[in-house]
Backbone as CSV, one residue per row, in Angstrom:
resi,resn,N_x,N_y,N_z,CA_x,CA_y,CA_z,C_x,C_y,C_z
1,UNK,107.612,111.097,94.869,106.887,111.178,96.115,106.690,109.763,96.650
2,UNK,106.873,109.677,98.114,106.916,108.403,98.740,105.643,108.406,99.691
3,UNK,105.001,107.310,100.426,104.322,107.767,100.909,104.270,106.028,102.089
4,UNK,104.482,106.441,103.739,104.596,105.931,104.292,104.205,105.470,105.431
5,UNK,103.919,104.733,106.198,102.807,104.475,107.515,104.178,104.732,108.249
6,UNK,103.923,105.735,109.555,104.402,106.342,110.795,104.437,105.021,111.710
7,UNK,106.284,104.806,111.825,106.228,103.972,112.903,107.447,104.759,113.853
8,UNK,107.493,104.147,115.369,107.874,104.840,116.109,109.453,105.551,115.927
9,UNK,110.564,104.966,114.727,111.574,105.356,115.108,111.520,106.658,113.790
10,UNK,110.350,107.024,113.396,109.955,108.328,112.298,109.898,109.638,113.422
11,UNK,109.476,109.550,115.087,109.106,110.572,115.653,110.489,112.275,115.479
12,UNK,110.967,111.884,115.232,112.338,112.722,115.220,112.459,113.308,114.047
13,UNK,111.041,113.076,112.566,110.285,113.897,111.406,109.861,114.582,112.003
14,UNK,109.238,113.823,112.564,107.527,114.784,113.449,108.073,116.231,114.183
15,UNK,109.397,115.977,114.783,110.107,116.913,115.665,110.217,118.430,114.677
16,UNK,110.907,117.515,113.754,111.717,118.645,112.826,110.246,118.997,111.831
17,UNK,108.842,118.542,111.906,107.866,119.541,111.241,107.504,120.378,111.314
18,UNK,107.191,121.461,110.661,106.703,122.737,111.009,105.565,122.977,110.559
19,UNK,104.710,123.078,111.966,102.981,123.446,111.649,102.549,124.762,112.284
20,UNK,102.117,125.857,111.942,101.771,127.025,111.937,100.568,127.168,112.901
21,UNK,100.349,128.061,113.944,99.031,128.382,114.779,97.898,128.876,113.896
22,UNK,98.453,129.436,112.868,97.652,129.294,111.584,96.961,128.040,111.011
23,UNK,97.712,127.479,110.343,97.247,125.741,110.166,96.673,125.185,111.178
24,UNK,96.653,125.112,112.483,96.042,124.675,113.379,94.647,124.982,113.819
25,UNK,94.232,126.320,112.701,93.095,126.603,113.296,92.206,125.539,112.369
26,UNK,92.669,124.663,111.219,92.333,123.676,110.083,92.600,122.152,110.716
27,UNK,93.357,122.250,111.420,94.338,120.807,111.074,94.071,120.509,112.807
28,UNK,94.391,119.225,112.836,95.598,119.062,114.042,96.447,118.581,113.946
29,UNK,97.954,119.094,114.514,99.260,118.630,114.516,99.332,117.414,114.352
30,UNK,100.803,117.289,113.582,101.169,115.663,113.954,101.902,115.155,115.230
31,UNK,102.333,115.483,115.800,102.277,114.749,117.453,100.583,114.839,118.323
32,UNK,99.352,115.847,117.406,98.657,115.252,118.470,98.012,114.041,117.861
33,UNK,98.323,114.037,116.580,97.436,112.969,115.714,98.243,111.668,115.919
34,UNK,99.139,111.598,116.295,99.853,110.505,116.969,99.567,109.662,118.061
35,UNK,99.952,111.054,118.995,99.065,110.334,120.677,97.718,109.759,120.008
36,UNK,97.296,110.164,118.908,95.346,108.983,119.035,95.547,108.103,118.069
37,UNK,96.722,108.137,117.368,97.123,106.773,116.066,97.516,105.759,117.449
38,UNK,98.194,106.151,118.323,98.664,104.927,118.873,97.929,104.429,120.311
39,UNK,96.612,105.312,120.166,95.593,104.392,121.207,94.528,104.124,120.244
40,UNK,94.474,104.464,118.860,93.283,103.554,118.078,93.696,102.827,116.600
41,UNK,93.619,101.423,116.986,93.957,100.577,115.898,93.383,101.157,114.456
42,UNK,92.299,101.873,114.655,91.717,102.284,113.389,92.335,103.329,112.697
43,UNK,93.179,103.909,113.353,93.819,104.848,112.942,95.431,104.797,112.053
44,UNK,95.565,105.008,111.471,97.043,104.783,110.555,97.832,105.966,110.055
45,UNK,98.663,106.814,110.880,99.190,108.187,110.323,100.478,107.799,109.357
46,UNK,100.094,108.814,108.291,100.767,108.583,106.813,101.824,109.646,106.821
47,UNK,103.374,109.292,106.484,104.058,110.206,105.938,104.542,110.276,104.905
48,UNK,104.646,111.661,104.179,104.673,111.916,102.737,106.223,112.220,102.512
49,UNK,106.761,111.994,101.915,107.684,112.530,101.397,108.383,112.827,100.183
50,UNK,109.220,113.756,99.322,109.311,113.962,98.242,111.318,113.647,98.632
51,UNK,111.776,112.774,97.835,112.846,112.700,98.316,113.560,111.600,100.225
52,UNK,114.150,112.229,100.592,113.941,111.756,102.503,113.489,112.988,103.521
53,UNK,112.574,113.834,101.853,112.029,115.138,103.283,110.627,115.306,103.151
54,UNK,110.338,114.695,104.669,109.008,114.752,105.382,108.403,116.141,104.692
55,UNK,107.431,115.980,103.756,106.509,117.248,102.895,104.944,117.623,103.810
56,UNK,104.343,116.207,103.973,102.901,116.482,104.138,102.881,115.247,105.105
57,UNK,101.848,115.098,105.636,101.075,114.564,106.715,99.668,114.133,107.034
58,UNK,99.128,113.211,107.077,97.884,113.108,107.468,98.064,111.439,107.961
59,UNK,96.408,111.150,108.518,96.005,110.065,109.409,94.750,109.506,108.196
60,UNK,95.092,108.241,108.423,93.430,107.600,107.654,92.865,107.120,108.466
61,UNK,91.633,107.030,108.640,90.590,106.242,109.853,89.491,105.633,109.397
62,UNK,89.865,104.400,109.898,88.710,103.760,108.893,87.858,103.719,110.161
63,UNK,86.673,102.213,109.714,85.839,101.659,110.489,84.739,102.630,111.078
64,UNK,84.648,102.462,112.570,83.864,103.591,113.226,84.310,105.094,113.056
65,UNK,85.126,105.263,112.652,86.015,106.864,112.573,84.963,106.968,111.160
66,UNK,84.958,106.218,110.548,84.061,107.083,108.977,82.846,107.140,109.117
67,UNK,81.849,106.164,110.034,80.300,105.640,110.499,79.745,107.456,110.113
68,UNK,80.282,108.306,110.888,78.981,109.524,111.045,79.123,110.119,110.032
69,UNK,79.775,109.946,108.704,80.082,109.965,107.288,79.749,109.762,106.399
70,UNK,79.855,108.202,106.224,79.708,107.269,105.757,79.131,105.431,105.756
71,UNK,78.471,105.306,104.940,77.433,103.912,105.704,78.299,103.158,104.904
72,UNK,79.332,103.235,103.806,80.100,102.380,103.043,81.375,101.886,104.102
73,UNK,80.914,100.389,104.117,81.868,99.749,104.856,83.801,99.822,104.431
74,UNK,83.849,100.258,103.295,85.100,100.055,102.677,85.644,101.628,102.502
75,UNK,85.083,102.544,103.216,85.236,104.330,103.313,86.297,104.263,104.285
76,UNK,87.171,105.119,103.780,88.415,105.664,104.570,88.578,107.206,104.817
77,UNK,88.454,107.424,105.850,88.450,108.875,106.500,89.860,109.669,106.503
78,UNK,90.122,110.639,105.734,91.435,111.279,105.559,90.932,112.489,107.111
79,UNK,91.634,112.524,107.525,92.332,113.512,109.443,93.325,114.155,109.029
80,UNK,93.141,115.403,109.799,94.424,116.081,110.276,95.346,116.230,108.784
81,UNK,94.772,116.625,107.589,95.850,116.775,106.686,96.700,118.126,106.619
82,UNK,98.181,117.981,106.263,98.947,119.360,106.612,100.012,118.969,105.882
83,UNK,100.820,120.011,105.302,101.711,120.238,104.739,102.880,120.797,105.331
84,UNK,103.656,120.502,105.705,104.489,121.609,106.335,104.753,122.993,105.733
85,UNK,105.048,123.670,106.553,104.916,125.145,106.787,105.936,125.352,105.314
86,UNK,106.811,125.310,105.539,107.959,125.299,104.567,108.220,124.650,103.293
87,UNK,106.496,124.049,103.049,107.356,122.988,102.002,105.487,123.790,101.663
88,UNK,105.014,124.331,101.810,103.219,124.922,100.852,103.788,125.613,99.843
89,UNK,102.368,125.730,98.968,102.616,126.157,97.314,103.642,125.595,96.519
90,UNK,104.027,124.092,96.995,104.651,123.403,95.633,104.083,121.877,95.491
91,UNK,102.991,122.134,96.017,101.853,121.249,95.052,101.741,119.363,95.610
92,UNK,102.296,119.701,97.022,102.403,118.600,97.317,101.568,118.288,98.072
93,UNK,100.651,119.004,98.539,99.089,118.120,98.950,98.280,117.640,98.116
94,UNK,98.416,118.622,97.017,97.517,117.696,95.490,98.270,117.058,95.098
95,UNK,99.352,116.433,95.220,99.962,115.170,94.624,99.730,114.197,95.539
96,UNK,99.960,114.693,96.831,99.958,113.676,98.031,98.364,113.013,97.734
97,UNK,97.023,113.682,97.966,96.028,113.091,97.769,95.571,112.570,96.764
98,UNK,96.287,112.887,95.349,96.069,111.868,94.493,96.705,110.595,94.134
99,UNK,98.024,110.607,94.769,98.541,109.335,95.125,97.697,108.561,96.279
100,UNK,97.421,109.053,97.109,96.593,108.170,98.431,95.451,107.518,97.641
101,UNK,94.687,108.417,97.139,93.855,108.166,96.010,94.114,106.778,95.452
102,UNK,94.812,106.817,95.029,95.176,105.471,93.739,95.649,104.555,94.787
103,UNK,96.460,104.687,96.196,96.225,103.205,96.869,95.870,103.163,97.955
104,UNK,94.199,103.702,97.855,93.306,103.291,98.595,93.284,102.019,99.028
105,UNK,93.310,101.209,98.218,93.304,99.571,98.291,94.555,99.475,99.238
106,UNK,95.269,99.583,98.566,96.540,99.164,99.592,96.431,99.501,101.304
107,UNK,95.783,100.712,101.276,95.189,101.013,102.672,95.061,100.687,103.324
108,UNK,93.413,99.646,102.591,92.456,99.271,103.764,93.132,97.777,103.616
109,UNK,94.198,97.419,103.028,94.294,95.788,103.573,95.530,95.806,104.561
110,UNK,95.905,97.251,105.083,96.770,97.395,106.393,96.815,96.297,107.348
């Protein structure tokens, strides 16, 4: 499992993800979590992958995004987490968050 910060020439993953009106009643998509990664510096959308195939998805938000949360200055706010449609029940959101887990650090010195 790889795990990677979303830069613009990744959008053509995002295309080929599949997120469910189901999942959406949980989540929000990754193109909308995009449009707000790339009007807030605080924001950093993560892609997962097992292999070169886009598995899971989410955004970290630090700073003011964690405040109504959290009073710990060094708290990182996990957003919008999702798995694609096609790739659930093989265990790759609990791998995905326990890898994020372990480089937290690496994170916050983005």
């Amino acid at each position: 499992m790889r795990l990677k910060f979303y830069e613009e020439n990744d959008e053509y993953l995002i295309d080929r993800y599949t997120i469910t009106e189901e999942q959406l009643r949980y989540t929000m998509s990754p193109k909308a979590s995009i449009e707000l990664v790339k009007q807030d510096k605080d924001r950093h959308a993560v892609l997962v992958f097992d292999e070169d195939k886009l598995v899971t998805f989410f955004v970290l938000h630090e700073n003011d995004g964690v405040k109504p949360y959290s009073s710990n200055e060094q708290s990182i706010l996990i957003r919008a987490f999702s798995t694609d449609f096609y790739e659930q029940g093989k265990g790759y959101a609990k791998t995905a968050t326990a890898f994020a887990g372990l480089c937290f650090g690496a994170f916050s010195e983005y």
